[in-house]
C-alpha positions as CSV (number, residue, x, y, z in Angstrom):
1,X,-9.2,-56.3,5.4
2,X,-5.8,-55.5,7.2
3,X,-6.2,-51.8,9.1
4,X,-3.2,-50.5,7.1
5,X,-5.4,-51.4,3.8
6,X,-8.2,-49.6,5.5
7,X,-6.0,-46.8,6.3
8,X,-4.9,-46.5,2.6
9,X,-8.1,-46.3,1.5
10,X,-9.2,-44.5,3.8
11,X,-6.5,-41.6,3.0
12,X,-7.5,-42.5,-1.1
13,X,-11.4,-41.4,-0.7
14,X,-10.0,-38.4,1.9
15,X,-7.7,-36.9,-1.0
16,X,-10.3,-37.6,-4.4
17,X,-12.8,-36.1,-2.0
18,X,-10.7,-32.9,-1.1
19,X,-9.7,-32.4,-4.4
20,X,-13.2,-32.8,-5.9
21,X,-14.7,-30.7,-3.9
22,X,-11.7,-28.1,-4.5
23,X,-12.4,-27.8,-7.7
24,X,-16.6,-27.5,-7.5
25,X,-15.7,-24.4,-4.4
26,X,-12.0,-22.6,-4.5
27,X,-12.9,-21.1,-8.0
28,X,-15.9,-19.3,-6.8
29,X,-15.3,-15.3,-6.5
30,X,-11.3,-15.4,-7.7
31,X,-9.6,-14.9,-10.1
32,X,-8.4,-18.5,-11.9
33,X,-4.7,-17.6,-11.1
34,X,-5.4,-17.8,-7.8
35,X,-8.2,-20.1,-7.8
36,X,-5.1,-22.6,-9.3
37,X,-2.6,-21.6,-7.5
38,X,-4.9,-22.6,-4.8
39,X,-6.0,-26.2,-7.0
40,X,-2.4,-26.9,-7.9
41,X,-0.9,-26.7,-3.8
42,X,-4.1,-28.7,-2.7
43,X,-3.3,-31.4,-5.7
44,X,0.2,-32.2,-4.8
45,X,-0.8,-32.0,-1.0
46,X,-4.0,-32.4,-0.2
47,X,-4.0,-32.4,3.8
48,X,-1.7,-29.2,4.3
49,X,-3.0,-27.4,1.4
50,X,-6.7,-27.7,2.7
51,X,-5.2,-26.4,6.4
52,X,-3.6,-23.1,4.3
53,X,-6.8,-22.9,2.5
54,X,-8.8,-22.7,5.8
55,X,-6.2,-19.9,7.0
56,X,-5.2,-18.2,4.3
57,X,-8.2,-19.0,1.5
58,X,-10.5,-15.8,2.2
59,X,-10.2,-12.3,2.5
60,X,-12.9,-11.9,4.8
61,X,-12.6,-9.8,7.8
62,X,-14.2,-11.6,9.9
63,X,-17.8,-11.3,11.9
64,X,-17.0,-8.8,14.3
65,X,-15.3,-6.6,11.7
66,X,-17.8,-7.2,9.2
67,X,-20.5,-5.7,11.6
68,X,-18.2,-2.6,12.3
69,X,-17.7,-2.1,8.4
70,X,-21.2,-0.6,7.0
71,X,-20.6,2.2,9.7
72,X,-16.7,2.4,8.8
73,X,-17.6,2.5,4.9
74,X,-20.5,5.6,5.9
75,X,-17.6,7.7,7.2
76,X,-15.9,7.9,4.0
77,X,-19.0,8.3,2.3
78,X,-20.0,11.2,4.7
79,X,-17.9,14.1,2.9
80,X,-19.0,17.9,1.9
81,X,-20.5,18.6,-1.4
82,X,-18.3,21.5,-1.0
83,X,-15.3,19.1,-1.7
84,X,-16.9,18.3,-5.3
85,X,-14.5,20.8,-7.4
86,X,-14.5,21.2,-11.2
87,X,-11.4,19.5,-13.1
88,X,-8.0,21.4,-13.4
89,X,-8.4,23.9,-17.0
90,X,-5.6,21.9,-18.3
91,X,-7.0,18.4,-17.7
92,X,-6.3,15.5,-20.2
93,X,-9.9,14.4,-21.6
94,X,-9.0,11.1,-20.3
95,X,-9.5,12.6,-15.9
96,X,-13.3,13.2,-16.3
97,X,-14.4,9.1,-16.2
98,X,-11.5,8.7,-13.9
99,X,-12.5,10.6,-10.9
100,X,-16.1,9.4,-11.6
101,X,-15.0,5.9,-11.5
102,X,-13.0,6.7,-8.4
103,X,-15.9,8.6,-6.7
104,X,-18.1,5.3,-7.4
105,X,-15.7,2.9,-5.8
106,X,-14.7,4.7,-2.8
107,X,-16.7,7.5,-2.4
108,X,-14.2,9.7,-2.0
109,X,-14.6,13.3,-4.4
110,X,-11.9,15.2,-6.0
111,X,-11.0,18.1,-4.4
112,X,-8.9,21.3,-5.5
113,X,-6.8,24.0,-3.9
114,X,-4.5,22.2,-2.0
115,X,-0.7,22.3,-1.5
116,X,1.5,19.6,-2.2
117,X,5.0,18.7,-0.8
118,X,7.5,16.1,-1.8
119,X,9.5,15.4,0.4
120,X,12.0,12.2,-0.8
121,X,14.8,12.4,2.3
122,X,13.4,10.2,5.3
123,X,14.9,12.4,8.2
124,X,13.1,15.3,6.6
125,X,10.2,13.7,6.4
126,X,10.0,12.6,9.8
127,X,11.0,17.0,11.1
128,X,8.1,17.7,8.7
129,X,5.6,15.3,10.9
130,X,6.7,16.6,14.0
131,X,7.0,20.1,13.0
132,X,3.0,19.9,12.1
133,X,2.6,18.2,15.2
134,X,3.8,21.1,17.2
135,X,1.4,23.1,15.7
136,X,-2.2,21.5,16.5
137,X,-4.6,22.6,18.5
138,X,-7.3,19.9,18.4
139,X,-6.4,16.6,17.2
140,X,-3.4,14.6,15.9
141,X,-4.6,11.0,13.7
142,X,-1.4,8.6,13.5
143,X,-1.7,5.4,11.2
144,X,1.2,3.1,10.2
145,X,1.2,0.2,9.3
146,X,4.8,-0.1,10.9
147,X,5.8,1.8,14.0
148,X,8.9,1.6,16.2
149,X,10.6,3.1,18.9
150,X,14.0,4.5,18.1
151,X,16.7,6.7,17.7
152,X,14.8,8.2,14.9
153,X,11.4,8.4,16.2
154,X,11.8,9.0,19.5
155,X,11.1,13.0,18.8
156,X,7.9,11.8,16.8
157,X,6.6,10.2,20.2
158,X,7.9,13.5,22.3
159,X,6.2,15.6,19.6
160,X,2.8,13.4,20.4
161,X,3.4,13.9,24.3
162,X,3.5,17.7,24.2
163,X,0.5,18.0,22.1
164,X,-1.7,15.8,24.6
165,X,0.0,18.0,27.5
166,X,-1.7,20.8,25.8
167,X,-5.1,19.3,25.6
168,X,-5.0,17.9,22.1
169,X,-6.5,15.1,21.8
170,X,-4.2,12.0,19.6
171,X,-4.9,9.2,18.4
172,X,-3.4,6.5,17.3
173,X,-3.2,3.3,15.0
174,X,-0.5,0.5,13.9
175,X,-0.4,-2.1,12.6
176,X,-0.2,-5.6,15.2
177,X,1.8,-8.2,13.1
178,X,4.1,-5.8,11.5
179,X,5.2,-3.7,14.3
180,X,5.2,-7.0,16.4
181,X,8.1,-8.1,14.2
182,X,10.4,-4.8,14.9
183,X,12.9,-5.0,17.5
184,X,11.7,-3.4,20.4
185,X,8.0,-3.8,20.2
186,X,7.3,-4.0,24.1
187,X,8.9,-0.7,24.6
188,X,7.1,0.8,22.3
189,X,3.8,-0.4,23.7
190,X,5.3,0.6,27.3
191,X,5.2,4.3,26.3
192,X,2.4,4.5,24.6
193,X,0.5,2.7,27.6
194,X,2.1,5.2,29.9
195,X,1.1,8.3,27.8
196,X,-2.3,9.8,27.3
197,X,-2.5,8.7,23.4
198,X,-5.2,6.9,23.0
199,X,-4.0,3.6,20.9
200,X,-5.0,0.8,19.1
201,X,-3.9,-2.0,17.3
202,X,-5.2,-2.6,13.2
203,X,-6.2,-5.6,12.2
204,X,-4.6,-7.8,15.7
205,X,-4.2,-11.3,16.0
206,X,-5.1,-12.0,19.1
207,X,-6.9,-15.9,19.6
208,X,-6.6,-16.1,23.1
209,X,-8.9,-12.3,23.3
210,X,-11.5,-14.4,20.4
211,X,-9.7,-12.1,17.6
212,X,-8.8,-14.1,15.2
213,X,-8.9,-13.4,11.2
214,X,-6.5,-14.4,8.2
215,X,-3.5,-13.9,9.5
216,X,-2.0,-12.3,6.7
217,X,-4.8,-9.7,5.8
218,X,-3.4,-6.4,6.9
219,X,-4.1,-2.7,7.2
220,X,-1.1,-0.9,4.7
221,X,-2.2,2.4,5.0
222,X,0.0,5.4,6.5
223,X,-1.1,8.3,7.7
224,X,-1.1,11.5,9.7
225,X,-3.6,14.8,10.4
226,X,-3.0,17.3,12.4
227,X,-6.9,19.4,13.0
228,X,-7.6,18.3,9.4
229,X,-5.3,20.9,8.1
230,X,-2.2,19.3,7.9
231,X,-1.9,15.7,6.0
232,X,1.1,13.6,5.2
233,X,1.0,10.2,3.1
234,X,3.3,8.1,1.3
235,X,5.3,4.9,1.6
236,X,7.0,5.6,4.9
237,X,6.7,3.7,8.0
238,X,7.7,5.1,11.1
239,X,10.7,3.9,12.2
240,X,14.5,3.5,11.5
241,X,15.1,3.2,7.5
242,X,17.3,-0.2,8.4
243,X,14.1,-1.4,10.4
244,X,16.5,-1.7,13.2
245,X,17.3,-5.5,12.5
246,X,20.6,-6.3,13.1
247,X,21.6,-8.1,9.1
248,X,20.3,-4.8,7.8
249,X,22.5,-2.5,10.2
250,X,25.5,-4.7,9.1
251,X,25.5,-4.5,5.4
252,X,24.6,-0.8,5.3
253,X,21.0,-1.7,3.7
254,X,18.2,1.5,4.2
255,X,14.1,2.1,2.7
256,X,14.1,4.5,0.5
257,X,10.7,6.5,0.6
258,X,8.6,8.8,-0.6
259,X,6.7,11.0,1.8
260,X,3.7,13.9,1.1
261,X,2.9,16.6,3.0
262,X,-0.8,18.1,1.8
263,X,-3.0,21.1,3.2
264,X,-6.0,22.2,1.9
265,X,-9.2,20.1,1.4
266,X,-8.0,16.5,0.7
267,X,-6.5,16.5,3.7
268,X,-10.6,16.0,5.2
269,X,-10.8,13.3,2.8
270,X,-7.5,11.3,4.2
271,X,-8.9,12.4,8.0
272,X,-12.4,10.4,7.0
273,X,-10.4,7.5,5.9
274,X,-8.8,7.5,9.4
275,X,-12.0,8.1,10.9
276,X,-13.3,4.7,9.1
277,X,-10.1,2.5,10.2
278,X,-10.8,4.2,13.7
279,X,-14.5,3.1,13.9
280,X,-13.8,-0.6,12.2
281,X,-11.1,-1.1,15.5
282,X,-13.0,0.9,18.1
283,X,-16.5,1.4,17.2
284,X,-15.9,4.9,18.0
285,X,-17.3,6.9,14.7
286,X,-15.9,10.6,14.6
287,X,-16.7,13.6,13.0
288,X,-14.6,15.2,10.2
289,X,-14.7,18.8,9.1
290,X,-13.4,20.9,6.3
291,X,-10.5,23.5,7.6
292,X,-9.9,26.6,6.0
293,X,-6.3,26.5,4.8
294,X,-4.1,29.7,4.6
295,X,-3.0,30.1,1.1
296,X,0.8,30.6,2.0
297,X,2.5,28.5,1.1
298,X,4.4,26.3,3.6
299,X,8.0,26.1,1.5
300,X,9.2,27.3,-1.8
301,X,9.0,23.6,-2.9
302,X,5.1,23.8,-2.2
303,X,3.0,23.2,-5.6
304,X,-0.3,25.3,-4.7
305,X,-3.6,25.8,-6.2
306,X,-3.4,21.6,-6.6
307,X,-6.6,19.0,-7.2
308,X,-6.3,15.5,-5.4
309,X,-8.2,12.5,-5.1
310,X,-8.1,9.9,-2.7
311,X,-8.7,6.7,-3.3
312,X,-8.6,4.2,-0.6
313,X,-8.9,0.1,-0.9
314,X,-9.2,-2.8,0.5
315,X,-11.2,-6.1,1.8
316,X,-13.4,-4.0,2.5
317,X,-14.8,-2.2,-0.9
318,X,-16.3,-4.8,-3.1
319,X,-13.7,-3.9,-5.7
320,X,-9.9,-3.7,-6.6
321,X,-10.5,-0.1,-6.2
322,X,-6.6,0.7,-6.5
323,X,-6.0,-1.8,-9.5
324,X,-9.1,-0.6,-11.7
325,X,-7.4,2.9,-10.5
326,X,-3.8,2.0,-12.0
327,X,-4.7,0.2,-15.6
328,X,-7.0,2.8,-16.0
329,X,-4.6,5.2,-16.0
330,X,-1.7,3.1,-17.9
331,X,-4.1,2.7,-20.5
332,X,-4.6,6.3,-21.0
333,X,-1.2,7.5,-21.2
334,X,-0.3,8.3,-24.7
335,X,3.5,8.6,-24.2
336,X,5.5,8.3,-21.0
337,X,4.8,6.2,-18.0
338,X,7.2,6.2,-14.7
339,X,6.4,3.1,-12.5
340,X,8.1,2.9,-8.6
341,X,7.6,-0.3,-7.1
342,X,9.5,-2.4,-4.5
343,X,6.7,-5.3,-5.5
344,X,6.2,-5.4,-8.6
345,X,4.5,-8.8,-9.0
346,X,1.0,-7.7,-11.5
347,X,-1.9,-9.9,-12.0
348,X,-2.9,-9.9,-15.7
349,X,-4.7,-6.9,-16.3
350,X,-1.9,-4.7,-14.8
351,X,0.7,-7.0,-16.7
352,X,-1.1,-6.7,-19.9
353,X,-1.6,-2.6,-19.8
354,X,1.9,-2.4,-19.0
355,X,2.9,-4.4,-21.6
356,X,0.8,-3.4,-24.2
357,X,1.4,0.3,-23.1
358,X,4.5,-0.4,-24.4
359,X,4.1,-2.0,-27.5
360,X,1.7,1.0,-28.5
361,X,5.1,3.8,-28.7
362,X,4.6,4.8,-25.0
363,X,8.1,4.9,-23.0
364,X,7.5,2.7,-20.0
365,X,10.0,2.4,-17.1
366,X,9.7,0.6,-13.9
367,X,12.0,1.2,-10.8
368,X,12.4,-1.5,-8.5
369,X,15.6,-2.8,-6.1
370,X,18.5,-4.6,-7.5
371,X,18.6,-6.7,-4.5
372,X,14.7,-7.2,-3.1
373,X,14.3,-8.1,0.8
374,X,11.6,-10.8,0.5
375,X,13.0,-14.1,-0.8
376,X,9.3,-15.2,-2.8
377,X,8.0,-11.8,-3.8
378,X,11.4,-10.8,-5.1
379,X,11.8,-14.1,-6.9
380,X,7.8,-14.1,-8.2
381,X,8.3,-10.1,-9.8
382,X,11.7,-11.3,-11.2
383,X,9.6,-14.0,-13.1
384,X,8.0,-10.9,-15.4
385,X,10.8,-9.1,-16.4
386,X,11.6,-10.9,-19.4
387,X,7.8,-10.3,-20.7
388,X,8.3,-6.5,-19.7
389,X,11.7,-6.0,-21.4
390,X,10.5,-7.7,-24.7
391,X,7.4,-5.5,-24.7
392,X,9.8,-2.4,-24.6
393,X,10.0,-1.6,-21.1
394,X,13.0,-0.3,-19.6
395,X,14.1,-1.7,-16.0
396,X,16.1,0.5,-13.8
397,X,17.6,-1.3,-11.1
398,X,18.1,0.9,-7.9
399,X,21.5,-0.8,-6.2
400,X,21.7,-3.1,-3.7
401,X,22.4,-2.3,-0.1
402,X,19.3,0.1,-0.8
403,X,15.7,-1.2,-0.6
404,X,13.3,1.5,-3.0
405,X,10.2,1.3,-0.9
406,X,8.8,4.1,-2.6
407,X,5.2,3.6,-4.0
408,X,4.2,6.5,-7.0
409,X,4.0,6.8,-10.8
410,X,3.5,9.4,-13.2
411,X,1.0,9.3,-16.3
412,X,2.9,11.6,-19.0
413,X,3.2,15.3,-17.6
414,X,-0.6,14.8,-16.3
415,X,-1.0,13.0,-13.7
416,X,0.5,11.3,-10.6
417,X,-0.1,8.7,-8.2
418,X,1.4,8.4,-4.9
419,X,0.5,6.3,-2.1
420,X,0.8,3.1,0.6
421,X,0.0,0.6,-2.8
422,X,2.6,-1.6,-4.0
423,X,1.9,-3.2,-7.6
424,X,1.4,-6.8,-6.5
425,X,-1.5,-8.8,-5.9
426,X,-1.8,-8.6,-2.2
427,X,-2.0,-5.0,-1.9
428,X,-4.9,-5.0,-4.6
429,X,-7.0,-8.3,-3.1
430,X,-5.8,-8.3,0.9
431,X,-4.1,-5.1,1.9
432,X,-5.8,-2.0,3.1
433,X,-4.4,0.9,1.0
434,X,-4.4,4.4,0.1
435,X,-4.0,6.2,-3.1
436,X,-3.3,9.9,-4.1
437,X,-4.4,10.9,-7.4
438,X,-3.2,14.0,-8.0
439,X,-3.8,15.6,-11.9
440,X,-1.3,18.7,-11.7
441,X,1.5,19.5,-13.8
442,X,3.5,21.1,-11.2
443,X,3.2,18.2,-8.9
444,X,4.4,15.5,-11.9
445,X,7.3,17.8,-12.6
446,X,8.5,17.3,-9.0
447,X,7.9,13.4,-9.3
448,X,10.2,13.4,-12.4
449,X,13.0,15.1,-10.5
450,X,13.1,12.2,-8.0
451,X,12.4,9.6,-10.8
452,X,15.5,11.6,-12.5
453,X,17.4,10.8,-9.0
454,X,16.4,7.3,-9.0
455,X,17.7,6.8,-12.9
456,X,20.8,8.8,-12.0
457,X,21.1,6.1,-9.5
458,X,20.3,3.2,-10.9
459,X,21.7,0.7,-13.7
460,X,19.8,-0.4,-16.4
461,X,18.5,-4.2,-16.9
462,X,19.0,-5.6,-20.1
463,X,17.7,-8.5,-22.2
464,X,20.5,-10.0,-23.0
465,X,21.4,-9.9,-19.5
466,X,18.6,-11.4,-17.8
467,X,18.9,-14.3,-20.1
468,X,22.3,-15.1,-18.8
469,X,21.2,-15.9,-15.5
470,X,21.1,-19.3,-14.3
471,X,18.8,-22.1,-15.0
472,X,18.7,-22.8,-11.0
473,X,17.8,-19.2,-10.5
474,X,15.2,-19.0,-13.4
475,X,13.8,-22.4,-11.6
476,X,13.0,-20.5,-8.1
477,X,11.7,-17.8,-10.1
478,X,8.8,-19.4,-11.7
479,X,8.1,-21.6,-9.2
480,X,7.7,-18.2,-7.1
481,X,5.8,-17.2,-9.6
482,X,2.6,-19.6,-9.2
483,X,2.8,-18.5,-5.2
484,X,2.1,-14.9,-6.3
485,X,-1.5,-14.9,-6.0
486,X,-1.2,-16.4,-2.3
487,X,1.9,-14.7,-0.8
């Protein structure tokens, strides 16, 4: 037999026997979207889809992180009975299996008598961090997923530097790959390596140091404490809103955020979440402790006397904790749902509460960018606007240069979410993540005025439309579509 015939066959028996055994493993633990997605790559080619499957096929954390976890997880678990707190008196009789279902997945209770802050302009938010920064006296916890150095944040990092020069101890966590990917990532490491801030990177990449993991599992959350009195949360990442890249800076194109400034007990809650992303990259488990708050409030735009919830999420809770979180909460609402989402790209239980949400008389509306900054996710959420706008779903599409970052939505006047969690399928299977539940009325009237902002703002997407657009177009949008489940 010629070698090139024994090459052939060679390469025949390779592929049957990568695509059999495909089929007999890949399904195992997923869901079959992405157990196809997965099926149909590896079918049409076998060789490179295998290699991705070997990179990018798990969500595991790996061995050394998976050793680190159990004592990660007990720090969340760890929290005062005395943050147990009966429901608000005006509670929907929907809240009472949410917060158990919540407490069950992430350990985390609900806790009352806080005050809550919106704070929707970026530069504000940024004053507001450094502002509570100037103010502690024992500890400050950064964690961002993103961080630069710039214009901008430069007075976050001063603000850090005069609260170590008084003693206070700060530390600090972001995120490798996605700060490594903003301009002027060695100077930022330069200054932190020259301060005493005590820093780490989340989740790093580094082969050469025998820390390798997926490369595109990654820790989402964003975060700051100041002595477990002062918490902020929210969609922001600390750095310029143009990201400082240079195609951005040209055509005028800024994030648009949501930020949240919290005192009162919760703000233990988000402090024992930082503790457990501290101890998973440092071994290093600290102790949290409940601070009395003074009832003042910190700006006439404070909502006081507020209960909150936080649920955090990722690879490593057992489940979706932020997905069984959100269709639990669609399905409940009995007549107006506001959805913000830069990714909106659901799997089919979000899709099919949304959608049916809809058909059942309750006025759904999702936000999302005219113009999204992520060629496949952008193309893989357009794929599922048809099905939303002939369930009855209105689309408001913020305009282009602007990216709408922001992450919340509001259940009636009940109840509303805000937090690091896009609604997409990486941030519910591979992205570490933290979500706000907060049931107060005062709080969702201040989410409607910014949803009222974003409207105001916004033009509306039509059927008629969005079945205009051309066939090319429509092409690339389902073919991004069956990459959803692996972008």
């Amino acid at each position: 037999m010629e070698p090139g015939t024994l090459i052939s066959l060679a390469a025949v028996v390779a592929i049957v026997t990568i695509n059999i055994a495909a089929i007999g493993i890949i399904p195992e633990g997923r869901r079959p979207q992405t157990a196809m997605a997965w099926l149909i790559l590896i079918v049409f080619a076998p060789f490179l889809g295998l290699v991705a499957f070997l990179f990018f096929g798990s969500a595991r954390i790996g061995h050394q992180r998976h050793r680190q976890l159990p004592a990660a997880n007990a720090v969340t678990a760890r929290q005062p009975e005395a943050l147990t707190s009966k429901l608000p008196d005006d509670a929907p009789d929907y809240l009472p299996p949410i917060v158990r279902l919540n407490q069950r997945l992430a350990s985390m209770p609900l806790a009352a008598g806080n005050h809550v802050t919106l704070l929707p302009d970026y530069q504000e938010s940024i004053d507001e961090m450094i502002a509570a920064i100037d103010t502690a006296e024992r500890h400050v916890h950064v964690e961002f997923y993103i961080m630069a150095l710039d214009e901008m944040t430069i007075p976050f990092y001063d603000a850090l530097d005069r609260a170590t020069a008084r003693g206070v101890t700060v530390r600090l966590l972001f995120g490798h790959l996605g700060t490594r990917g903003i301009p002027g990532y060695k100077d930022l490491k330069k200054r932190l390596a020259a301060s005493d801030i005590q820093w780490h990177l989340m989740m790093p990449l580094l082969p050469l140091k025998r820390r390798f993991r997926r490369p595109d599992l990654r820790n989402h959350r964003k975060l700051l404490v100041v002595d477990d009195v002062v918490g902020f949360t929210g969609s922001l990442n600390l750095t310029h809103p143009s990201y400082n890249k240079p195609k951005n800076l040209a055509v005028g194109r800024a994030w648009v955020e949501l930020w949240m400034r919290l005192e009162g007990p919760v703000v233990a809650t988000i402090d024992a979440l930082f503790a457990a992303d501290w101890a998973l990259e440092t071994s290093e488990v600290l102790e949290v402790e409940m601070q009395a708050v003074d009832q003042t409030p910190h700006s006439p735009r404070d909502v006081v006397g507020v209960h909150a919830q936080l649920v955090p999420s990722g690879p490593g809770f057992e489940a979706e904790n932020n997905l069984r979180l959100f269709t639990s909460l669609i399905y409940s609402a009995r007549h107006r749902i506001s959805l913000t989402s830069p990714y909106f790209v659901p799997d089919e239980t979000l899709l099919y509460a949304v959608t049916t949400a809809a058909q059942r008389g309750v006025d759904v509306e999702l936000f999302v960018s005219e113009q999204a900054d992520q060629f496949m996710v952008g193309h893989a959420q357009a794929s599922y606007y048809r099905e939303l706008l002939e369930a009855g779903v209105r689309i408001w599409l913020y305009p282009k240069p602007f990216v709408l970052h922001a992450k919340h939505f509001s259940i009636d006047e009940d109840i509303a979410v805000v937090g690091t969690s896009n609604m997409d399928m990486r941030s519910f299977a591979l992205n570490y993540e933290m979500s706000l539940m907060v049931p107060d009325r005062g709080v969702v009237e201040r989410i409607r005025v910014v949803e009222d902002t974003y409207r105001d703002l916004s033009r509306e997407l039509l059927l008629d439309e969005w079945e205009e657009r051309p066939a090319g177009t429509r092409f690339v949008d389902n073919a991004m579509r069956l990459t959803a489940t692996l972008q």
